[in-house]
C-alpha positions as a printed Julia matrix, in Angstrom:
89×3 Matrix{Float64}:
 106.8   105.64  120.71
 104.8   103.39  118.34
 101.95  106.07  116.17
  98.61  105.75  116.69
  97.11  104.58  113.3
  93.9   103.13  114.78
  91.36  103.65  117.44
  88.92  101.49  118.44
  85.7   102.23  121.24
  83.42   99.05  121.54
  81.98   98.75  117.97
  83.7   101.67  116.74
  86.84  102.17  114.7
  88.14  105.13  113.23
  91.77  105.21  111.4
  93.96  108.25  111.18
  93.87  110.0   107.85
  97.45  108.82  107.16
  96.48  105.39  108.0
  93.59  105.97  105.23
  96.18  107.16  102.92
  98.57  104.55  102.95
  95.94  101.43  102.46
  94.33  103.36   99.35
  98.15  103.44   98.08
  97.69   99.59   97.5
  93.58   99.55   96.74
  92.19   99.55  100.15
  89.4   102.1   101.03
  89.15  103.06  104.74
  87.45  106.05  104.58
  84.79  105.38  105.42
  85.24  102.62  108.0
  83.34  103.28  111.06
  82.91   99.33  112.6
  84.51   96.36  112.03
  81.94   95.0   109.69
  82.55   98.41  107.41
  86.79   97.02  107.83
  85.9    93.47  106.57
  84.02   95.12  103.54
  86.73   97.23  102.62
  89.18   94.37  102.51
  86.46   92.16  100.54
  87.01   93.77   97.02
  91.31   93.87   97.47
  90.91   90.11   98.9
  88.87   89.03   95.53
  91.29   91.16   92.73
  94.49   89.24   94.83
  92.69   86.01   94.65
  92.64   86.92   90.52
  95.75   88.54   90.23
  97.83   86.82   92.29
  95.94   83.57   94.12
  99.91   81.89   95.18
 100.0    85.58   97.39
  96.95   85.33   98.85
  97.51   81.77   99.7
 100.32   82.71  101.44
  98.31   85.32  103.23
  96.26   82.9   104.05
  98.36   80.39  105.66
 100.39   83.05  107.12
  96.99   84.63  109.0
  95.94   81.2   110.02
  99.29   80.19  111.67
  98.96   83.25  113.38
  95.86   82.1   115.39
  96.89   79.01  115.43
  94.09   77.99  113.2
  94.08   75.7   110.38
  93.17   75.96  106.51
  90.32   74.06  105.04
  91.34   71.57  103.06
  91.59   72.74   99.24
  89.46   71.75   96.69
  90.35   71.76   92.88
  88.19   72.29   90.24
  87.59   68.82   87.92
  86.29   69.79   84.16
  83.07   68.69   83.76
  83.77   66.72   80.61
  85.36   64.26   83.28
  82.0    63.09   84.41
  79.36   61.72   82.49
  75.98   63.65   82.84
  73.04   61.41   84.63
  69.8    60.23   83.28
């Protein structure tokens, strides 16, 4: 029988303290996560120090979420030096 690490009521989440333990083991706070909108803020801070720290594993997060849902990715843009372009008048 698969542990209960997560219960949800309509708006409402609440994650078993073990649960809370093992995502602050990797920089995820869930201790205080009461809705989903609290979840999505946790992640927000550990989603921008991967993008820093390692942006090829949170591509692959990326394109591994997305394939999930059977969405797809944005196209990507890249970043062009602005000594490429003259300014305009």
């Amino acid at each position: 029988m698969e542990a209960i690490t997560m219960l949800r009521s309509g708006n409402s989440l609440r994650f078993t303290a073990k649960k809370v333990e093992e995502h602050q083991g990797f920089g995820v706070d869930l201790g205080g996560v009461k809705s989903p909108d609290d979840f999505v803020n946790a992640l927000v801070p550990w989603i921008e120090a991967l993008g820093e720290v390692r942006p090829d594993l949170l591509d692959k997060l990326a394109q591994d979420l997305a394939k999930a849902k059977g969405a797809k990715l944005p196209p990507r843009l890249s970043v062009v030096p602005s000594s490429d372009y003259p300014e305009k008048s």
